[in-house]
NUGUVO-366510 format. One record per residue (C-alpha): residue number from 1; residue in three letters; z, x, y. Coordinates in nm, 4 decimals, padded with zeros to 6 digits. Layout:
N
NODE resi resn        Z        X        Y
NODE  NUM  ala        Z        X        Y
...
This chain:
215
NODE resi resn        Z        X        Y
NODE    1  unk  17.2671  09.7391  06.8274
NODE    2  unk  17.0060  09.9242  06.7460
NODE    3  unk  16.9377  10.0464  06.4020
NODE    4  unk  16.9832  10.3714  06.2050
NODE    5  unk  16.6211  10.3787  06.1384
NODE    6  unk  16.4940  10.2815  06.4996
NODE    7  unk  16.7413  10.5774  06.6424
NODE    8  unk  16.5935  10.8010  06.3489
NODE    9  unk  16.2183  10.7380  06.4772
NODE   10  unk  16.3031  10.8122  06.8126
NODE   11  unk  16.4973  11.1632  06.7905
NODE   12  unk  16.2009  11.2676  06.5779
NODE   13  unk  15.9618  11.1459  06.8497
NODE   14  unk  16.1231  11.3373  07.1110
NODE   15  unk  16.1263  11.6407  06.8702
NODE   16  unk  15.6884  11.5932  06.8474
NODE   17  unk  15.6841  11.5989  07.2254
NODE   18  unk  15.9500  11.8708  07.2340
NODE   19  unk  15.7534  12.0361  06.9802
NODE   20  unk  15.4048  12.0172  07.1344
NODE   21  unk  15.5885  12.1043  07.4956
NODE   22  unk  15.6676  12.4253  07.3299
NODE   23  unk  15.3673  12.4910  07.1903
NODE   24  unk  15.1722  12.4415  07.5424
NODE   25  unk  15.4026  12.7196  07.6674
NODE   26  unk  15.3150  12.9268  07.3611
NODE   27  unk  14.9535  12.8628  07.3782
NODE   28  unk  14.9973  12.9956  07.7684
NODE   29  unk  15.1574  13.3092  07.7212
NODE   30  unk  14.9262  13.4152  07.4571
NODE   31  unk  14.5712  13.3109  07.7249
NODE   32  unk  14.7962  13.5094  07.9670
NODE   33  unk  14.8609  13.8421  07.6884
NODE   34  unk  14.4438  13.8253  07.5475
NODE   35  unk  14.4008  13.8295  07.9749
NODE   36  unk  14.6670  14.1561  08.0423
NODE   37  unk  14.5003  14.3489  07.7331
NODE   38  unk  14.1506  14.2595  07.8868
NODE   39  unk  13.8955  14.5573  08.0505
NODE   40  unk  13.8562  14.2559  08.3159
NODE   41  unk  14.1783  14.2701  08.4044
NODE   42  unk  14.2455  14.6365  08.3232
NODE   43  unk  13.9056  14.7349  08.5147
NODE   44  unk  13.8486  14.4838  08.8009
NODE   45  unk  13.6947  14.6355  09.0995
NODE   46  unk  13.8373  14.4365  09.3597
NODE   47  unk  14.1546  14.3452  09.2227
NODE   48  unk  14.4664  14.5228  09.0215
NODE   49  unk  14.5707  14.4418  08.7112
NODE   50  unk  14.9266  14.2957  08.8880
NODE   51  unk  14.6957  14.0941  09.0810
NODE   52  unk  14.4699  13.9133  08.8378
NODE   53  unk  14.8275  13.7958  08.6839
NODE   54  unk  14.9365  13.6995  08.9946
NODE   55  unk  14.6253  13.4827  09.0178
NODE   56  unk  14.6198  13.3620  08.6504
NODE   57  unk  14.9556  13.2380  08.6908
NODE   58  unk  14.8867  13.0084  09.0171
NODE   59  unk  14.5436  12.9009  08.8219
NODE   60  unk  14.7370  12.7851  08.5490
NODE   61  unk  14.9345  12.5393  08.7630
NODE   62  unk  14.6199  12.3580  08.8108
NODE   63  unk  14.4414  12.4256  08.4852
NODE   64  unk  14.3083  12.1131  08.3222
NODE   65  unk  14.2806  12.1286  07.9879
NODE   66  unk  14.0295  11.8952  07.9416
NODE   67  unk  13.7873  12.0075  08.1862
NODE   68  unk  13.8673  12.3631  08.0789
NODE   69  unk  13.9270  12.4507  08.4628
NODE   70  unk  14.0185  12.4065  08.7771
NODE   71  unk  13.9541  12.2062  09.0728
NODE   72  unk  13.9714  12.4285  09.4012
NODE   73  unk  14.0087  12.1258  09.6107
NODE   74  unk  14.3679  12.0674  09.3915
NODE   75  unk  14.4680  12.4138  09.5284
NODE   76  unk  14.3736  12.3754  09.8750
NODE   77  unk  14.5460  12.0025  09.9079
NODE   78  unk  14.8300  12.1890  09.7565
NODE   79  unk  14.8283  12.4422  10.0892
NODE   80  unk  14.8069  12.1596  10.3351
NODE   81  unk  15.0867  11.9741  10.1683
NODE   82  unk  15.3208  12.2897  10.1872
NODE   83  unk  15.1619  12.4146  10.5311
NODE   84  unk  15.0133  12.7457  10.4306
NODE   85  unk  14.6822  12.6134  10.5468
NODE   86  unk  14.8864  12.7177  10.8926
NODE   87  unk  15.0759  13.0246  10.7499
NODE   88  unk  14.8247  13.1662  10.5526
NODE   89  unk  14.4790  13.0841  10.7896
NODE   90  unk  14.2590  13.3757  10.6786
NODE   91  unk  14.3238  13.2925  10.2847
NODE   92  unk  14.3108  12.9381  10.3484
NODE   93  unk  13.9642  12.9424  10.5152
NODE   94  unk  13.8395  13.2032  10.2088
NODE   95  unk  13.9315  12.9591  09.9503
NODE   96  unk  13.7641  12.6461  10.1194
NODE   97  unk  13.4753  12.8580  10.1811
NODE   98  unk  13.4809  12.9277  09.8127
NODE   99  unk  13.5093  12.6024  09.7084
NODE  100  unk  13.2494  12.4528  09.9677
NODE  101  unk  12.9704  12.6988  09.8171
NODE  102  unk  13.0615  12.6124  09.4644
NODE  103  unk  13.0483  12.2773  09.5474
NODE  104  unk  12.7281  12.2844  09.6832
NODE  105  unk  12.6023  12.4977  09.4155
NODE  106  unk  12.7339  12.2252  09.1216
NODE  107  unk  12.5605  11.9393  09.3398
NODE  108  unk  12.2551  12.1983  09.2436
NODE  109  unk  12.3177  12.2151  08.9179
NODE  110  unk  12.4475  11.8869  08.8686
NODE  111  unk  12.7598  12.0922  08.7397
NODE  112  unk  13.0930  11.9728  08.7489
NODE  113  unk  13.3367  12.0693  09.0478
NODE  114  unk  13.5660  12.2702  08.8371
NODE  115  unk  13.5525  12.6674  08.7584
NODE  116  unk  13.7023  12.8912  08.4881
NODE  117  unk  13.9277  13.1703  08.6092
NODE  118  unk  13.6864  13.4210  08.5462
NODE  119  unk  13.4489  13.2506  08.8030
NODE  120  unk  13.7367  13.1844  09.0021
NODE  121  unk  13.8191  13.5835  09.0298
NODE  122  unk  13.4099  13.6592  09.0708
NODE  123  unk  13.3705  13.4237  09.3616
NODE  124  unk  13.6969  13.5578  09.5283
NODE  125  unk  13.5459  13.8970  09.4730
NODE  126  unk  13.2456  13.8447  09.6474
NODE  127  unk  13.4331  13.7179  09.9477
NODE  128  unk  13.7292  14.0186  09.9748
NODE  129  unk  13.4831  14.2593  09.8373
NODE  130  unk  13.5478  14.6031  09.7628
NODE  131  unk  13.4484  14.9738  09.8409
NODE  132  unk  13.1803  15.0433  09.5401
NODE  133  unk  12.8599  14.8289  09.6465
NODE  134  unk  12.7261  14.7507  09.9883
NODE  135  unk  12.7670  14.3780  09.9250
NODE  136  unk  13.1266  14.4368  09.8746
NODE  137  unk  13.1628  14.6779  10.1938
NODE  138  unk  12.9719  14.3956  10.3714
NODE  139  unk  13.2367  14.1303  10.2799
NODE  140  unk  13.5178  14.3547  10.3542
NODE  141  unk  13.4017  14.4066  10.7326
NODE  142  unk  13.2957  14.0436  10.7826
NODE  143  unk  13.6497  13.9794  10.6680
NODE  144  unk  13.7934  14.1830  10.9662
NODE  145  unk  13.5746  14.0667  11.1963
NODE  146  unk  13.6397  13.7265  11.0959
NODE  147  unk  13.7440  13.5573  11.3825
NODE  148  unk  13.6673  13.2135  11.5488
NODE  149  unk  13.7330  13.2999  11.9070
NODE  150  unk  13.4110  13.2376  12.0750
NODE  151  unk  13.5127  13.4725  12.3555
NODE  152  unk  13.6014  13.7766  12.0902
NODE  153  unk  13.3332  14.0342  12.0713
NODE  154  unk  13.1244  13.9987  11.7722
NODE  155  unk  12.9992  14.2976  11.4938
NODE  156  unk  13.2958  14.5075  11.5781
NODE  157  unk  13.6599  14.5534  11.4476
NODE  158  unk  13.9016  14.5984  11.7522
NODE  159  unk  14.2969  14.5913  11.7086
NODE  160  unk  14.3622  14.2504  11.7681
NODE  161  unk  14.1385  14.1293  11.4707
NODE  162  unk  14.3184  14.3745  11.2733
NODE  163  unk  14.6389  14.2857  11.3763
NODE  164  unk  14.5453  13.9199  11.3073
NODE  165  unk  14.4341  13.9963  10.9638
NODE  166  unk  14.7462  14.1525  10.9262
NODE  167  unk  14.9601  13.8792  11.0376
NODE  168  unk  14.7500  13.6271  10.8524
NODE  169  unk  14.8170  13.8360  10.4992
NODE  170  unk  15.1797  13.9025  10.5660
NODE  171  unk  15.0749  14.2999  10.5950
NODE  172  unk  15.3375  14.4875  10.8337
NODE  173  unk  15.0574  14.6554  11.0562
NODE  174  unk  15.2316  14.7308  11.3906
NODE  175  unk  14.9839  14.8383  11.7056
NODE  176  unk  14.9941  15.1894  11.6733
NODE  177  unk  14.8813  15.1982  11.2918
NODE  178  unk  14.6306  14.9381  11.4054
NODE  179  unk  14.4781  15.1866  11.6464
NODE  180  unk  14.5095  15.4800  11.3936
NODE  181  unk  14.2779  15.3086  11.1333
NODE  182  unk  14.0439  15.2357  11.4208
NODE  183  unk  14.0234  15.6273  11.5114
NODE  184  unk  14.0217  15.6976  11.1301
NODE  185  unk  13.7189  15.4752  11.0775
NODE  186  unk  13.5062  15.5545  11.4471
NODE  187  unk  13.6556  15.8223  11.6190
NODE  188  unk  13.9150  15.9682  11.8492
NODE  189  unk  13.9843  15.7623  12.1490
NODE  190  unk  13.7425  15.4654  11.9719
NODE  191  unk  13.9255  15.1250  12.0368
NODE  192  unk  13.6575  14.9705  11.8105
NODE  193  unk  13.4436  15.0260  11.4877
NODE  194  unk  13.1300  14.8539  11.4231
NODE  195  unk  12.9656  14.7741  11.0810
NODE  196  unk  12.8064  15.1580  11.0686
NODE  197  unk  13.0852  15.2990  11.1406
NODE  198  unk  13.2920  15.1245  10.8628
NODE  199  unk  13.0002  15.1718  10.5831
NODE  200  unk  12.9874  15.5429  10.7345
NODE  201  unk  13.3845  15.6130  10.6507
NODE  202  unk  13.3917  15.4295  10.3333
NODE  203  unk  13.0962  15.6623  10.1983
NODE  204  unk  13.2889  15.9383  10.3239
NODE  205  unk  13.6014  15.8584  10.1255
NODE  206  unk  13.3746  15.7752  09.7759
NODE  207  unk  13.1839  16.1186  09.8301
NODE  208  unk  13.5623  16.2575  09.8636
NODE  209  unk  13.6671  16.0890  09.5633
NODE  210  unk  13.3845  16.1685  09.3486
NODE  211  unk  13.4486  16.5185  09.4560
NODE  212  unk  13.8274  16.5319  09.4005
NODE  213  unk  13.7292  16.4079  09.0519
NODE  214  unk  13.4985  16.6783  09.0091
NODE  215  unk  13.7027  16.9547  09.0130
């Protein structure tokens, strides 16, 4: 039989670890509510506020506290495990291209492997990109025209690469939309849009915007 004393030291063990479970969960939530209140998050120019959540939530799956980070290569074993390195090809190959370069750069530095979530969103950035710097517009159209058919035409955005990048983010894009951002971007008729076309259109929409705010 165990004693009064031994059953005493154990309930108020499993109260400590109950204890310091809940604080973990506390200390969470407040990272995630000093993150929502943030101009980063409030002010990101390639992602929306929903979506830096979104992101900070899967990061802190695979946040280690002691290295104060995350390994990327955690994340993408993750994806092969559950398949999505199948599903999800396009995001897949972004985040091992992401964590290749940083790997490379912390053999450089002779850096650890792991990255904040702040890097984490920055080196995302850089490969989605967004409409306010040529870099970003450069990464946006090497993201459509990512694709590792040898025989598909290279430098140019046709429907089937939009379709695919469609597909690849779960984005219901049927043919004829396909086709209507094509003539949007290049022209009537166009069944393609090249690099200038794409930088032309996107300058066209930020002159639009700057004017709309304007007025």
């Amino acid at each position: 039989m165990r004693s009064q004393q031994q059953k005493l030291s154990d309930s108020a063990q499993r109260n400590r670890q109950g204890g310091e479970v809940i604080g973990l969960a506390q200390q969470k939530q407040e990272r995630r509510a000093v993150l929502e209140a943030s101009p980063f998050a409030n002010n990101h120019e390639t992602f929306m506020k929903d979506q830096i959540l979104e992101f900070y939530d899967l990061f802190e799956l695979y946040f280690d506290k002691q290295k104060r980070g995350v390994d990327i290569n955690d994340i993408l074993a993750t994806a092969r495990t559950l398949g999505l390195d199948s599903k999800y090809q396009m995001v897949y190959k972004v985040l091992s291209q992401i964590q290749q370069e940083h790997h490379d750069q912390s053999r450089r530095l002779n850096k650890p492997d792991n990255v904040d979530f702040k890097e984490f969103i920055d080196l995302l950035s850089l490969k989605l990109g967004n409409i306010n710097s040529e870099q970003g517009v450069d990464a946006i159209f090497r993201l459509l025209d990512n694709d590792d058919d040898v025989n598909s035409k290279k430098d140019c955005v046709t429907k089937e690469k939009l379709l695919k990048v469609a597909n690849d983010l779960r984005y219901n894009l049927n043919e004829d939309e396909a086709i209507q951002i094509i003539q949007n971007v290049a022209g009537f008729q166009q069944t393609e849009f090249t690099y200038d076309d794409f930088q032309k259109f996107i300058n066209k929409k930020l002159k639009s915007r700057r004017q709309e705010q304007l007025s």
